[in-house]
Each structure stands twice: as C-alpha cells, then as structure tokens.
C-alpha positions as CSV (number, residue, x, y, z in Angstrom):
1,X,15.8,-23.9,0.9
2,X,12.4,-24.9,-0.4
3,X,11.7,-28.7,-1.7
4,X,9.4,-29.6,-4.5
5,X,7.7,-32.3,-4.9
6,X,6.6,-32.9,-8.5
7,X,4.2,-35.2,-10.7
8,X,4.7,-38.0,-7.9
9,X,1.6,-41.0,-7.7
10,X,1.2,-42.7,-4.9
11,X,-1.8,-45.9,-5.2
12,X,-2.7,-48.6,-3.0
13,X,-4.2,-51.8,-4.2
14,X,-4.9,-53.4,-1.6
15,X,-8.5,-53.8,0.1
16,X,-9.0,-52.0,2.3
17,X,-6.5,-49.0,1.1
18,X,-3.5,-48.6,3.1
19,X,-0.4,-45.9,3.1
20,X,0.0,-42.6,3.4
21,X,2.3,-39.6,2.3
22,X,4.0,-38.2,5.5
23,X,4.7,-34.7,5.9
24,X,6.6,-34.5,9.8
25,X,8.8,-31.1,10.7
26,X,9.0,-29.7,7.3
27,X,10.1,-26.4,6.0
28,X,9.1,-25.1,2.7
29,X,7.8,-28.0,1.1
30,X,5.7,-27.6,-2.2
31,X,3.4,-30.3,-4.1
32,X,2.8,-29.6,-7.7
33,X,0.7,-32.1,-10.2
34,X,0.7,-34.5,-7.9
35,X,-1.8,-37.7,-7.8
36,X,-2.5,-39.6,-4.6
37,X,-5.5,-42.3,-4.5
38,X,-6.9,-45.7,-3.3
39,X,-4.6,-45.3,0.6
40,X,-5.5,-44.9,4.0
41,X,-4.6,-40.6,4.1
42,X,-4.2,-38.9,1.2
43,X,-0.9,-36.5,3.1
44,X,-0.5,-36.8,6.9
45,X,1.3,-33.7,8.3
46,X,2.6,-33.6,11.7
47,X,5.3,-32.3,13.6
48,X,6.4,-28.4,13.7
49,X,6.0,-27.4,9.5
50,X,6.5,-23.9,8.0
51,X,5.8,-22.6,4.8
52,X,3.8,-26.0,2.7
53,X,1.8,-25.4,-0.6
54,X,0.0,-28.0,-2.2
55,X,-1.4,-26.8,-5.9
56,X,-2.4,-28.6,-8.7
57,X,-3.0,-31.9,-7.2
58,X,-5.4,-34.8,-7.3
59,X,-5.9,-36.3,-4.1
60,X,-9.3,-38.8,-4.1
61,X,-10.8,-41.9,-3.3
62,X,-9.1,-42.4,0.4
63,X,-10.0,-44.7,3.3
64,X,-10.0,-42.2,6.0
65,X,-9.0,-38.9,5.0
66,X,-7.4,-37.0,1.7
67,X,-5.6,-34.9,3.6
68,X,-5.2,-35.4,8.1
69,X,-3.7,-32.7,10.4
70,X,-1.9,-35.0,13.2
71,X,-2.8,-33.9,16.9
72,X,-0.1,-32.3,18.3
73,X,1.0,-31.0,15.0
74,X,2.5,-26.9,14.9
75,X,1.7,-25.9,11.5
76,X,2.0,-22.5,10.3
77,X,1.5,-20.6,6.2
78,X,0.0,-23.7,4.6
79,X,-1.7,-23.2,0.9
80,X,-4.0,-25.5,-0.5
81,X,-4.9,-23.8,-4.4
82,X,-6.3,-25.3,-7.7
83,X,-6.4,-29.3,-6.0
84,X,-9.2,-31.6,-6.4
85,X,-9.6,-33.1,-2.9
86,X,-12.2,-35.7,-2.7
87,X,-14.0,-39.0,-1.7
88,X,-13.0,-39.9,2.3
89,X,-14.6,-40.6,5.3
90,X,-13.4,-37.2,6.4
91,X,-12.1,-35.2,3.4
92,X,-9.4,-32.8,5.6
93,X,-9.3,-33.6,9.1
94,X,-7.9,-31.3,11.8
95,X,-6.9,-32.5,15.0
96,X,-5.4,-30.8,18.7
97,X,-2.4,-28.6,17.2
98,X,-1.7,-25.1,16.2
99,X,-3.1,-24.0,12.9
100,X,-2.2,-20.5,11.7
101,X,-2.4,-19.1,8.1
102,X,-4.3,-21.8,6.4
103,X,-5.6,-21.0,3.4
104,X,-8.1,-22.8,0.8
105,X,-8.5,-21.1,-2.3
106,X,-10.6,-22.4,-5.7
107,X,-10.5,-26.2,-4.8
108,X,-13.4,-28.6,-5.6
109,X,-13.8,-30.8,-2.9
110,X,-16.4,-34.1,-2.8
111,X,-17.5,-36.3,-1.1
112,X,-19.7,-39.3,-2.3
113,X,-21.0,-42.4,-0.8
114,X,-20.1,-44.9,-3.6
115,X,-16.7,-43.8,-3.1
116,X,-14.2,-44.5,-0.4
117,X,-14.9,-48.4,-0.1
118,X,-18.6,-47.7,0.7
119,X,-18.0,-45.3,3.7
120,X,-20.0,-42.9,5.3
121,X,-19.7,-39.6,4.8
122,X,-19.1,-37.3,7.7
123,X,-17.6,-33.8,6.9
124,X,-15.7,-32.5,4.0
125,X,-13.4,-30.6,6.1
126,X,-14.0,-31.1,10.2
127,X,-11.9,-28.6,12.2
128,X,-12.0,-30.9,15.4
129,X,-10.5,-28.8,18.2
130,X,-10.3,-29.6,22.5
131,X,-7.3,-27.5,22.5
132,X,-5.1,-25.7,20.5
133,X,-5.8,-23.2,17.8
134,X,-6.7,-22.7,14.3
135,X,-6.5,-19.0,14.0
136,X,-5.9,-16.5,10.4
137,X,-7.1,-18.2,8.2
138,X,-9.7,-19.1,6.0
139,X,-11.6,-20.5,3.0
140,X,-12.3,-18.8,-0.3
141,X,-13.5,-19.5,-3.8
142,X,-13.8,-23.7,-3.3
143,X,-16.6,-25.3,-4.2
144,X,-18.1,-28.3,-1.6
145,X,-20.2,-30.8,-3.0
146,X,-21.4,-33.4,-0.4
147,X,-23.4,-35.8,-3.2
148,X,-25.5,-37.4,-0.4
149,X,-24.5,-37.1,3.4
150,X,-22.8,-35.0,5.7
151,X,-21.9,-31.0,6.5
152,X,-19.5,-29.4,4.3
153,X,-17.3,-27.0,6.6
154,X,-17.3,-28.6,10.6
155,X,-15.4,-25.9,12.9
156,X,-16.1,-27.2,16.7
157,X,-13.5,-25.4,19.6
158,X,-13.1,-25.2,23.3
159,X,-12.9,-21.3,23.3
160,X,-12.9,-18.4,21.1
161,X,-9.5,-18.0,21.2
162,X,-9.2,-21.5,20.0
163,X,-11.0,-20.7,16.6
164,X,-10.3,-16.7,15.8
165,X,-9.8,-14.6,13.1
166,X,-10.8,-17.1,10.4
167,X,-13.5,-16.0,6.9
168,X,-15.8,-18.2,4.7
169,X,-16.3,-16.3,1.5
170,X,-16.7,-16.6,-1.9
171,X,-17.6,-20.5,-2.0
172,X,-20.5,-22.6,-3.2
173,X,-21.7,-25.3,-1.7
174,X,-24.4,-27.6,-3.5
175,X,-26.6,-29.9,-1.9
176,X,-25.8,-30.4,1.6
177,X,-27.9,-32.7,3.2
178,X,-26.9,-31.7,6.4
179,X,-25.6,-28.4,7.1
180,X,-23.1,-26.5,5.0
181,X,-21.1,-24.5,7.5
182,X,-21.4,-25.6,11.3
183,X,-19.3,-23.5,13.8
184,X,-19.0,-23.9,17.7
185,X,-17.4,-21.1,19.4
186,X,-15.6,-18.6,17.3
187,X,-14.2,-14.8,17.2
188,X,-14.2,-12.8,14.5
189,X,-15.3,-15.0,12.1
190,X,-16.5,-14.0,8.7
191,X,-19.5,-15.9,6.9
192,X,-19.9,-13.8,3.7
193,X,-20.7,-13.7,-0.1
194,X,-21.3,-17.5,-0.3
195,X,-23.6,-19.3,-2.2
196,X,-25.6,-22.2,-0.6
197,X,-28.0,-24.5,-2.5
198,X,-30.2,-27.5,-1.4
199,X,-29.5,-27.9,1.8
200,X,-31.6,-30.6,3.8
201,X,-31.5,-29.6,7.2
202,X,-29.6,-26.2,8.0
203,X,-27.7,-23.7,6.0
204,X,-25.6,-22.4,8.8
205,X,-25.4,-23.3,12.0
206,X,-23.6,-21.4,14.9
207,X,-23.4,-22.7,18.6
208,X,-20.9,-22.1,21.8
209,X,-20.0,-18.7,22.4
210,X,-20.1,-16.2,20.1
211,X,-17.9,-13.0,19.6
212,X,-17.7,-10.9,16.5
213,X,-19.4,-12.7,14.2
214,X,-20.4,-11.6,10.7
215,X,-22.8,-14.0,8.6
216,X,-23.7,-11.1,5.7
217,X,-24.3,-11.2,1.9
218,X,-24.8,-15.1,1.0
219,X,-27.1,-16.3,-1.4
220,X,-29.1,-19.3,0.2
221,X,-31.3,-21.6,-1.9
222,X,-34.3,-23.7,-0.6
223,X,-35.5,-26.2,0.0
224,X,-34.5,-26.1,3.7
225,X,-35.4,-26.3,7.1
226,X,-33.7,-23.6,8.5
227,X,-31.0,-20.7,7.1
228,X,-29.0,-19.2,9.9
229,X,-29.2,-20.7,12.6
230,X,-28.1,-19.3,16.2
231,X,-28.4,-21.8,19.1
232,X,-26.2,-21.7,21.8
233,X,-26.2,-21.5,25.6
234,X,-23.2,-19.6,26.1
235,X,-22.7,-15.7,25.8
236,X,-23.1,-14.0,22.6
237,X,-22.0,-10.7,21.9
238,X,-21.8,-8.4,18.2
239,X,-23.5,-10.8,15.8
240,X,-24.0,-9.6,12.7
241,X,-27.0,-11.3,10.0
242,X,-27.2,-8.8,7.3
243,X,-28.1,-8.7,3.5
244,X,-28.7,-12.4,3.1
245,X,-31.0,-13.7,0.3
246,X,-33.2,-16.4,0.9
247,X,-34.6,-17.8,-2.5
248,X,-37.6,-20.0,-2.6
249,X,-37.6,-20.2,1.3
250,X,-39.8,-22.6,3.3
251,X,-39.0,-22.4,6.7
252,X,-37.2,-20.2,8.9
253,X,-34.7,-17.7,7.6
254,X,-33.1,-16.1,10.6
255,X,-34.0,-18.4,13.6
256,X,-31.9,-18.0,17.0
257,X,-32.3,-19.6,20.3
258,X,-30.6,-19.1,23.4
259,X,-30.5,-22.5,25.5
260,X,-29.2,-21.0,29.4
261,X,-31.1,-18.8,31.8
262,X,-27.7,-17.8,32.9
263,X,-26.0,-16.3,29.5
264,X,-27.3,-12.9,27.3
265,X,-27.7,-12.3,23.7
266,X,-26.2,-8.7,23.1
267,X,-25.6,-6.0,20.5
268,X,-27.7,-8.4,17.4
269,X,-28.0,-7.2,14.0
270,X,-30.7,-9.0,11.9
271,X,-31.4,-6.1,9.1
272,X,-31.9,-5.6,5.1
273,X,-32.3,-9.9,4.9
274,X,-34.9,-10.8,2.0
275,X,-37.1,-13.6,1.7
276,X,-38.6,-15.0,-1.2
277,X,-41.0,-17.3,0.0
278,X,-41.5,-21.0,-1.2
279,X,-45.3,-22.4,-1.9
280,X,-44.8,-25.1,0.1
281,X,-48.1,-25.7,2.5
282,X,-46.0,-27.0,5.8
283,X,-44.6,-23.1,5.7
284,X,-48.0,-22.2,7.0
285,X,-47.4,-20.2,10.8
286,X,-43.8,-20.3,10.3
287,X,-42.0,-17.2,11.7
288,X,-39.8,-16.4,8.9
289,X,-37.5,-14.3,11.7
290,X,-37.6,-15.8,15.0
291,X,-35.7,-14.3,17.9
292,X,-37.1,-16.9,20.8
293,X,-34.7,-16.4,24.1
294,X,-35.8,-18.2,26.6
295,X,-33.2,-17.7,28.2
296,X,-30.6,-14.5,29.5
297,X,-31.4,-10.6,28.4
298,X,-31.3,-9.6,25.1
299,X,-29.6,-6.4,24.9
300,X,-29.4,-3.9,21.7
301,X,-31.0,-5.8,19.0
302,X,-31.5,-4.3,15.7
303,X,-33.9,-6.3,13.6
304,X,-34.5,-3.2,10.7
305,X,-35.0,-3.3,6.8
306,X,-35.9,-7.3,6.4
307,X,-38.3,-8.3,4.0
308,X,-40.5,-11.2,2.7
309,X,-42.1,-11.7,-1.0
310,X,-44.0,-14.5,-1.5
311,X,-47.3,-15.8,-3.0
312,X,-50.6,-17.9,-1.2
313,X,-48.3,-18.9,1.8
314,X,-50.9,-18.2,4.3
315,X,-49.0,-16.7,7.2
316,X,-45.9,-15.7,7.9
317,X,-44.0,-13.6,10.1
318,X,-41.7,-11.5,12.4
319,X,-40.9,-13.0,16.3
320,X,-38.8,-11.2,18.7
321,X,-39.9,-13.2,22.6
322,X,-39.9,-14.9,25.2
323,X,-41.0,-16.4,28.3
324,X,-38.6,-15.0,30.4
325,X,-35.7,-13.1,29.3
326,X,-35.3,-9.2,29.8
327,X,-35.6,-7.0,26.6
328,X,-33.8,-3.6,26.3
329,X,-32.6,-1.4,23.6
330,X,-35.0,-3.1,21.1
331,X,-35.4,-1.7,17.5
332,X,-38.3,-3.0,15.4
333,X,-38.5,-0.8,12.3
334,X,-39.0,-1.1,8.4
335,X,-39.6,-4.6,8.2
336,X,-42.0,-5.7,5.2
337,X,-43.9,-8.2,4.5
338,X,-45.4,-8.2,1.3
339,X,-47.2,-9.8,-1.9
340,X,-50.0,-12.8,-1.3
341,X,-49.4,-13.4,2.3
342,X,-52.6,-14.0,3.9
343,X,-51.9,-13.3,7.4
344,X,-48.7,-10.9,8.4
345,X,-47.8,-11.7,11.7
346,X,-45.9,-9.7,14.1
347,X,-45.2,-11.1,17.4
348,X,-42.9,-8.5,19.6
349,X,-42.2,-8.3,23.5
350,X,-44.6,-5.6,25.2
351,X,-42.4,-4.5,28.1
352,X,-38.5,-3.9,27.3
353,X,-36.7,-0.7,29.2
354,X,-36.2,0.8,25.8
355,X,-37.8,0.2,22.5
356,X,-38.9,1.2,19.5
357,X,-41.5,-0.8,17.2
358,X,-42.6,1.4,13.9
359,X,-43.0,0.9,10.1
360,X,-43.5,-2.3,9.8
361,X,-46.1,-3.3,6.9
C-alpha cells in the first residue's frame, strides 16, 4: 500500500541551513503540494525504493542540494512532474547506485547565485557515476534556467552500460553560461527537439565513448562558442547530428575532435543542419562544420544536406581532416553555403579508400 505525503513544510532557520527529508527503503511513496526550503537537502533518498512520485511541490533555496540520490542507493520508477526545484549548490545530485525509470517531466528548475547562502552554482542536475547505473530514463518538457553559472544537465559514467537508454527532449534551457547538456560515455541516448538559448561556452558537449547516440532536431540560439560538441578519445560508433538549427551562430556548429591515435570515429551522420550565421567579426575563418581527427580512422561518414545563410561574415566553411587518421567511406555531398559569405571554404581529405565529394555550392 502506497503512502502519501501531503501539504507538509519543512524550514530551517538556522545559518547555515541544516535538515533534510529522508526517503530510506521506501515503497510507493507519493509527495503532493509539498514545500521544503532554507535546509541542508531538500529530500535525501537512499536505500532499496520502488515506486516514488513527487508532483506539485516547491522545493528551493537549499544548502547543498534540493533533491540528493545517496551512493549506494537502488532506486527504481521515480516521477518527478509539475515541481519547482531550485536554488542549491547542486540542484539534483546523483551518486554510485542504480537508477532505473527516472523520469522529469514539465519542472522549472533554477539555479541562482544570490540564492543558497551565496553558493556557487555547479550543475542543476549532475548524474555523478564511477559505478552503477542510471539507465531508462529521461528528461522531458522542464525548463533549466542556470541565471549565472554552471551546466544545466551533467551525465559523467564509467561505461556505456553505466549510462544507457536515457532521452533529452522537449526542454528549454536559457542562458547557460556553461554548457547545457554535458554527457561522458553513454548508449542510446537521445538529444532531441530541445530548445537551447544563450549559452556561453558550449551547447552540448559529448565525451568518453560513444554508442548510439542521436543529437537531432534542437533549436540552438547564439551567442556561443561552440554547438555540438564531440571530443573524446575513446571509440565512437553510430552518431547521429541531424536537423539542428543554429540561429544567429558565431562560431562552430558541428565541431568534433577525436583525442587518441588508438580509437576510430565510425558510421557519423552530420546532414540537413542549418546555420544562420551571426555578424560577429571574430567568426571570420571559422569552420562552421569541423570534422578534425587527429587521431584513429574515420569510417562511413555522411556529412550531406547542411547549410549556412549568413550576411558580410567573410569566410566560413566546411572541414572534414587530418594529420593522420585514415579516411574511408566518406560522403561529401549537397552542402551549401550561401548568401554574403565572402569566401566559401571547403577543406576535405584528398586520399580516403572510398569517397565521394559532389554538389557542394
């Protein structure tokens, strides 16, 4: 039989906050219209749970975190819907356990320097893994608003197996200084429909070995430095980067980097991506797509359909190379760059086993 927690406040007054709600081996719990503020953890939850939803709630203004995942937890079909979840060091923190079945669905989560007793901002949510899993699950619909420092969505794992089977869709996230989704290692992982604004430095990020991985459809808003970001040194295999938008762009949309001699980049898809190019000047010579592998082969890449639309940017331009890998099965087809670009660029690798290079304007 399920419990329900209603309409319960929980406050600390002290300075600094202190207290927590504890959630240890539970089955079937529920929070509804509940308010916790001003204490160390919003919830912790450890132990072996089933079956917890948490809807309707206010949870704000904590030392540490609004809501912590204990290591060595085993928690399995946990809800989060409808909550305001905001202002902590770390908003949800996830920690060595087994995660399966979370889901996050139209929350507004925050996170703001003045809040939180003056602390520093590091991630909204930080999925902090060396071993266990967190696996099935996935954010939709929430809306991440970092107001001033750190990255919104933090996923870092030993494996793939550790972080699998998880999807990012459907959320906005506005101004993030840093990054707003940074994942390292992952298997099917889905990285769609989302819109990203303002982001300082990166607007995805994706690192550690990569298996499966679809980063289609989002709407991503300059300024930036980079968009979508691939740099890893371990293998890499089925990536997908298709359909994005880049709006008022003004550096590199599509840049990935491969960091070890030893490890190959294989079976890429970088195709139908517009870019609508910025006016910034430092844009000049920027490769708006840039495929640089220094590293291992690069096998069956697809880079078809992309284009560029801009105005008095100078140049600009396409980049599939390097200074040592091995090229084969290349396609290079129906790119565009278009509108007042004063120098199109098109830098591709002269000797690959196969390739094809055509239509590109």
């Amino acid at each position: 039989m399920g419990v329900l927690v209603s309409g319960l406040r929980a406050y600390s007054s002290t300075d600094p906050f202190v207290g927590r709600v504890t959630v240890d081996n539970a089955f079937g719990l529920v929070f509804s219209g509940c308010h916790f503020a001003k204490l160390h953890t919003g919830i912790e939850f450890a132990g072996e749970c089933r079956n917890l939803v948490l809807g309707d709630s206010h949870i704000y203004d904590c030392q540490e975190y609004c809501l912590r995942f204990a290591a060595g937890s085993d928690i399995h079909q946990f809800v989060a819907a409808n909550n305001h979840i905001s202002y902590a060091r770390v908003v949800v923190r996830y920690e060595d356990g087994e995660y399966a079945d979370h889901f996050y669905a139209n929350n507004d989560f925050e996170a703001d320097t003045d809040a939180a007793q003056q602390q520093t901002i590091e991630q909204i949510v930080d999925i902090a893994l060396t071993s266990g899993a967190f696996f099935a699950s996935g954010f939709a619909n929430n809306t991440f608003e970092p107001h001033g420092q750190g990255t919104c969505i933090r996923a870092t794992a030993p494996d793939t197996a550790s972080f699998r089977q998880n999807r990012i869709v459907n959320n906005t996230f506005t101004a993030a200084p840093d990054v707003a989704v940074d994942v390292s290692f992952a298997e099917n992982l889905n990285i769609a429909e989302n819109n990203i604004s303002l982001c300082d430095e990166r607007a995805i990020t994706l690192g550690g070995e990569l298996r499966n991985v679809n980063v289609s459809n989002n709407q991503i808003y300059g300024p930036a430095g980079d968009g979508i970001v691939v740099e890893t040194d371990e293998f890499t295999l089925n990536l997908r980067i298709d359909g994005n938008q880049f709006m008022s762009w003004d550096g590199r949309a599509v840049h990935m980097t491969e960091l070890n001699s030893g490890t190959d980049m294989r079976e890429i898809s970088i195709n139908a991506n517009i870019v609508f190019l910025g006016l910034s000047s430092s844009f000049n010579g920027q490769y708006v797509f840039d495929v640089n592998n220094d590293g291992g082969a690069v096998l069956n890449l697809h880079m078809m359909g992309n284009k560029m639309r801009g105005r008095d940017v100078g140049e600009a331009g396409f980049r599939v190379d390097s200074t040592s890998s091995t090229f084969d099965h290349l396609i290079l087809k129906n790119n565009i760059i278009e509108a007042n670009v004063t120098n199109a660029r098109y830098s591709f690798p002269s000797e690959s086993s196969t390739i094809i290079v055509g239509d590109n304007i």
